[in-house]
VOLUMKE-713200 format. One record per residue (C-alpha): residue number from 1; residue in three letters; y, x, z. Coordinates in steps of 0.001 Angstrom, whole numbers, plus 500000, padded with zeros to 6 digits. Each point is the difference from the previous one (the first is absolute). Layout:
{node NUM,'Ala',{Y,X,Z}}
...
This chain:
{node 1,'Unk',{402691,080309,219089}}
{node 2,'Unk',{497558,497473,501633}}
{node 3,'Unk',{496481,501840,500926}}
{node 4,'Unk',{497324,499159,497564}}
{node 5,'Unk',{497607,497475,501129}}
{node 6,'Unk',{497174,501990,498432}}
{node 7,'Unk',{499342,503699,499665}}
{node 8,'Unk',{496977,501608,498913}}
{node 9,'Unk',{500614,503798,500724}}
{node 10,'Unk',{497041,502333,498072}}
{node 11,'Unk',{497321,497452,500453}}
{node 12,'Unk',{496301,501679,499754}}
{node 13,'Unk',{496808,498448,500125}}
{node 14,'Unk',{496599,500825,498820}}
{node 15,'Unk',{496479,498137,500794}}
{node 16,'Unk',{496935,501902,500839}}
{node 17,'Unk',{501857,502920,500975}}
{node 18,'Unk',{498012,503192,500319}}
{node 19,'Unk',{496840,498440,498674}}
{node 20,'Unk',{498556,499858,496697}}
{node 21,'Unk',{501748,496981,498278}}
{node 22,'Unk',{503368,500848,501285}}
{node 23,'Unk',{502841,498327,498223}}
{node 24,'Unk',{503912,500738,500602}}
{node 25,'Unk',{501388,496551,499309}}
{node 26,'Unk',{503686,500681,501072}}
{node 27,'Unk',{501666,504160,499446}}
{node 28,'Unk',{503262,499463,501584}}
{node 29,'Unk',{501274,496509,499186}}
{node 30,'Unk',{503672,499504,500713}}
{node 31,'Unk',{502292,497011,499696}}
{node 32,'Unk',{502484,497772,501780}}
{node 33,'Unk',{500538,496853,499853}}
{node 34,'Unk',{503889,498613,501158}}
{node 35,'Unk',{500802,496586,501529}}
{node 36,'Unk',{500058,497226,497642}}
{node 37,'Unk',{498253,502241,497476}}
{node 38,'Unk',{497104,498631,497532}}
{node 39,'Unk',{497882,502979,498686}}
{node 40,'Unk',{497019,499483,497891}}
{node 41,'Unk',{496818,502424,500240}}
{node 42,'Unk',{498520,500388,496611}}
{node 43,'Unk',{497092,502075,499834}}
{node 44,'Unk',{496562,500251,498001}}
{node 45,'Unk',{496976,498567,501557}}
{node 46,'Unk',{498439,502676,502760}}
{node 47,'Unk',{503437,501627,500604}}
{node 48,'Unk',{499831,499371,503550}}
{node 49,'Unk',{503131,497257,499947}}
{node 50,'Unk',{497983,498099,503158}}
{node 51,'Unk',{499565,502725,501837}}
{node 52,'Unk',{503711,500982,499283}}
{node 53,'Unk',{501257,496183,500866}}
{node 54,'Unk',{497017,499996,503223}}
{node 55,'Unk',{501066,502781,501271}}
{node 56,'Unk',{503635,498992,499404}}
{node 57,'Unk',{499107,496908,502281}}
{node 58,'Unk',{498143,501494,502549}}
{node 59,'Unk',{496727,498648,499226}}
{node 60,'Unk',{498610,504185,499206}}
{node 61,'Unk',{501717,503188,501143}}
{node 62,'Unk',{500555,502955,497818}}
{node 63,'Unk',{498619,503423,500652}}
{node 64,'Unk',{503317,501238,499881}}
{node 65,'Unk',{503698,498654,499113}}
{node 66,'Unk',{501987,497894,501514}}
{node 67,'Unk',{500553,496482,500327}}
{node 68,'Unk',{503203,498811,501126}}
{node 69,'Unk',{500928,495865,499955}}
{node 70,'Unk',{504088,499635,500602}}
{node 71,'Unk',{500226,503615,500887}}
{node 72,'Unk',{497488,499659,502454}}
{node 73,'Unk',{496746,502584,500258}}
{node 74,'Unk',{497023,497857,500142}}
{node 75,'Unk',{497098,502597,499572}}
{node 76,'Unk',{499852,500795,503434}}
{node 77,'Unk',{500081,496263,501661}}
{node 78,'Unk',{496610,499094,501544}}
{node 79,'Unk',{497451,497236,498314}}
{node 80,'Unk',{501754,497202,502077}}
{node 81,'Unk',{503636,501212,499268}}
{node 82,'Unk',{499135,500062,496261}}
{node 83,'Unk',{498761,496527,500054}}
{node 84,'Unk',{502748,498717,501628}}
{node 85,'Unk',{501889,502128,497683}}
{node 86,'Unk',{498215,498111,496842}}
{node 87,'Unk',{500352,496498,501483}}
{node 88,'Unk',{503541,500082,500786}}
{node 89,'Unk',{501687,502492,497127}}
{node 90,'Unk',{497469,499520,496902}}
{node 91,'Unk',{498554,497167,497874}}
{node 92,'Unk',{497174,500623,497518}}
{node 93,'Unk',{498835,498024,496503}}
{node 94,'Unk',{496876,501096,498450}}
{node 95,'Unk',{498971,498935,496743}}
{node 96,'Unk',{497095,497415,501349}}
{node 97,'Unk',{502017,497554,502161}}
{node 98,'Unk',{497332,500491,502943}}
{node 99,'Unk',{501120,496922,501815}}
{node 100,'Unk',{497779,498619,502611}}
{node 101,'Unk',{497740,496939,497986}}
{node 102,'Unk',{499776,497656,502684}}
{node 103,'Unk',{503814,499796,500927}}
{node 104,'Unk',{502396,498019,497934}}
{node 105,'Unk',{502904,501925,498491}}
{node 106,'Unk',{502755,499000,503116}}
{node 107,'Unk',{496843,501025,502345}}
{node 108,'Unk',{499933,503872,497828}}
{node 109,'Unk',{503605,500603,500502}}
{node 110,'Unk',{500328,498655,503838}}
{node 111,'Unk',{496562,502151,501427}}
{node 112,'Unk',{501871,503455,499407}}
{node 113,'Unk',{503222,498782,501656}}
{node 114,'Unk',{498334,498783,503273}}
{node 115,'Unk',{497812,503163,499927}}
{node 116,'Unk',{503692,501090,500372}}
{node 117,'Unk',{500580,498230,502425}}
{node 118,'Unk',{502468,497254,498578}}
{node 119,'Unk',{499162,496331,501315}}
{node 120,'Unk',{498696,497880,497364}}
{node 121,'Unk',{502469,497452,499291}}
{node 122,'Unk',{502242,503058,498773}}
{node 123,'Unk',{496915,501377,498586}}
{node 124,'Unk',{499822,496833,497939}}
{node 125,'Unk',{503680,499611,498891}}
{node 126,'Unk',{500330,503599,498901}}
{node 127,'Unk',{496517,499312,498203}}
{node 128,'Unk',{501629,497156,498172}}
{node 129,'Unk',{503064,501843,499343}}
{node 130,'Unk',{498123,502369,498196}}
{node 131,'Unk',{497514,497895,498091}}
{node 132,'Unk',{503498,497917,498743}}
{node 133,'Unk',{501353,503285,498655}}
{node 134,'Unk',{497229,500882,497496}}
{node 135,'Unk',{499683,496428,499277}}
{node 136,'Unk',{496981,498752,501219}}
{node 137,'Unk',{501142,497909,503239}}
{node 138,'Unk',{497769,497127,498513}}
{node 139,'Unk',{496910,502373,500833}}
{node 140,'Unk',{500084,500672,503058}}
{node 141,'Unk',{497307,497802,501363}}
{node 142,'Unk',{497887,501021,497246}}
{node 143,'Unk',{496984,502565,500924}}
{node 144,'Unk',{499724,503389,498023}}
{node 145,'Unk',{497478,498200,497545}}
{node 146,'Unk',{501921,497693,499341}}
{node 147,'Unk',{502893,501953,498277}}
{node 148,'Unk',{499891,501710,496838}}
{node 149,'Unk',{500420,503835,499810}}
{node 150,'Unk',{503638,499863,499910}}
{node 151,'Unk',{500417,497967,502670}}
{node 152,'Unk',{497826,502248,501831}}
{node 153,'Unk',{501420,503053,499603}}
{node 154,'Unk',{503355,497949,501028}}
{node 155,'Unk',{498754,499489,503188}}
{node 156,'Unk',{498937,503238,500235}}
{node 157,'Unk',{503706,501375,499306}}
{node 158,'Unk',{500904,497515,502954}}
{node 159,'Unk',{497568,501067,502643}}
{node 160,'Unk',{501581,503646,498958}}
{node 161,'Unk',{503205,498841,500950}}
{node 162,'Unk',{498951,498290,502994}}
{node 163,'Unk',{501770,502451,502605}}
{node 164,'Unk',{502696,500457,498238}}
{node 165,'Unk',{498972,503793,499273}}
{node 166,'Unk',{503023,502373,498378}}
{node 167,'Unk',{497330,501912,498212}}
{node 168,'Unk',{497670,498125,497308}}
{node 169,'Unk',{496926,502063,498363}}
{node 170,'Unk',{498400,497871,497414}}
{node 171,'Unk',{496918,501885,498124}}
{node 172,'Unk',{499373,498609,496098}}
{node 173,'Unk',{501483,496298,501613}}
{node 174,'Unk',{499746,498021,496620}}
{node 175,'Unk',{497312,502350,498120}}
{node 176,'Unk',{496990,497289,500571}}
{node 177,'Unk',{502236,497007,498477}}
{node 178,'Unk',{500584,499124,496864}}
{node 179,'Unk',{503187,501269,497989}}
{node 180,'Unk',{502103,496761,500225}}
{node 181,'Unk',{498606,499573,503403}}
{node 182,'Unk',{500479,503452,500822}}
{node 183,'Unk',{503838,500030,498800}}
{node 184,'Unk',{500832,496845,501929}}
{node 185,'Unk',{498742,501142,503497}}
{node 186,'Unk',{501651,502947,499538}}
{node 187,'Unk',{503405,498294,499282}}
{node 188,'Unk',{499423,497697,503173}}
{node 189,'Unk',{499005,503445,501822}}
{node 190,'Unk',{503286,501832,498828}}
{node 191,'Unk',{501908,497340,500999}}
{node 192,'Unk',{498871,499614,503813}}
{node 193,'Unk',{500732,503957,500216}}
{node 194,'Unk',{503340,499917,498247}}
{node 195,'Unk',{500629,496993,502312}}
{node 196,'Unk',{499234,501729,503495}}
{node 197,'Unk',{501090,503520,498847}}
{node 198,'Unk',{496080,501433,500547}}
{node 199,'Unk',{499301,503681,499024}}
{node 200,'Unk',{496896,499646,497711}}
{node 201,'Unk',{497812,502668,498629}}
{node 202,'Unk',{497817,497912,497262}}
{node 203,'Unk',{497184,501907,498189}}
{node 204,'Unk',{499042,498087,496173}}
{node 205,'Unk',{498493,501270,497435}}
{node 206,'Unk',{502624,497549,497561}}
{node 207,'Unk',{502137,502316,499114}}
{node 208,'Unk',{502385,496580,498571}}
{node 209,'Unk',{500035,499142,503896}}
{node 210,'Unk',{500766,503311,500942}}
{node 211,'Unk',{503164,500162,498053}}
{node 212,'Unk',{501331,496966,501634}}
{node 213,'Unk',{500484,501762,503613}}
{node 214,'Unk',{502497,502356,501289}}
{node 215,'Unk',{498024,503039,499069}}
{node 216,'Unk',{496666,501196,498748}}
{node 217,'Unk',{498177,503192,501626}}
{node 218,'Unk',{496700,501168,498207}}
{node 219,'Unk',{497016,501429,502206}}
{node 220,'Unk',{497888,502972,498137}}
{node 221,'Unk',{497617,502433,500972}}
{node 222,'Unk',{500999,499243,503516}}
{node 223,'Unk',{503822,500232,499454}}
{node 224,'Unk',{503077,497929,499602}}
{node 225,'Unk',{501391,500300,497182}}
């Protein structure tokens, strides 16, 4: 059986700890998540399904639990390791786009590559690879304000995908577009990952969406369920 590219083993986390105002946002959150697989996140608002997918991609570290990315511990890697760890194993889509305003939609995709260091005329083709996939190849000279939401968000799913990560973590990706909007990025987002066999852990609050991926996990009083 291939090692899953995600585990989450007993996952705790709680803000303000030992001061007043403490709150235990995670009690021993568990899940895996295999190669290939697509698992939505549905939780209700405040559940803690950021921290959960932040400290799934190494952007916050749990008080205790483990974190484990294609079998591999990760907890105990230093600051640098873990970066390097992000850049090269996991892509992130938030539900703003948060590209960079004064780049044009090529220019958003290629930046993160070369940070990686890959030269920029393969930057630019993989870029345009990418933009051609989710069908908006005709934008790519266009800057952010330029594009509607949709668009945006596209470009957002593409700058994800830059490094070619094996692990996606996408946090409410569609939830600030509009519902025919919404369901039409999400079809051009299943598609990529269904395409390059990405594990994806996608937290929505549509539970319609939800139902379309492999599996659907619930998050609750700090707990998978």
């Amino acid at each position: 059986m291939s090692e899953a590219m995600l585990t989450l083993d007993h996952i705790e986390k709680t803000y303000n700890k030992g001061r007043p105002g403490e709150v235990q946002v995670l009690r021993g959150a568990s899940l895996t998540v295999a190669p290939g697989e697509v698992v939505a996140l549905v939780a209700p608002s405040g559940a803690g399904k950021s921290t959960l997918l932040h400290i799934a991609g190494l952007l916050d570290t749990a008080d205790s639990g483990r974190v484990l990315l294609g079998g591999r511990g990760v907890d105990g890697l230093s600051d640098r390791a873990r970066t390097e760890a992000r850049r090269a194993e996991v892509g992130f889509i938030y539900q703003f786009h948060h590209l960079l305003p004064e780049f044009t939609a090529l220019e958003n995709i290629v930046i993160p590559q070369m940070a990686n260091g890959v030269g920029k005329a393969a930057a630019e083709t993989r870029a345009r690879d990418l933009l051609a996939r989710v069908g908006i190849a005709a934008r790519s000279d266009h800057r952010p304000a330029a594009l509607s939401g949709g668009e945006q968000q596209r470009v957002a799913f593409c700058r994800a995908l830059a490094n070619a990560p094996k692990l996606l973590l996408a946090d409410e990706p569609t939830g600030n577009l509009d519902p025919e909007t919404s369901d039409h990025v999400f079809e051009a987002l299943m598609d990529v990952v269904r395409e390059t066999g990405l594990s994806a852990l996608i937290a929505t609050h549509n539970l319609a969406l939800a139902a379309r991926m492999d599996r659907v996990v619930r998050l609750d009083g700090g707990r998978i369920a």
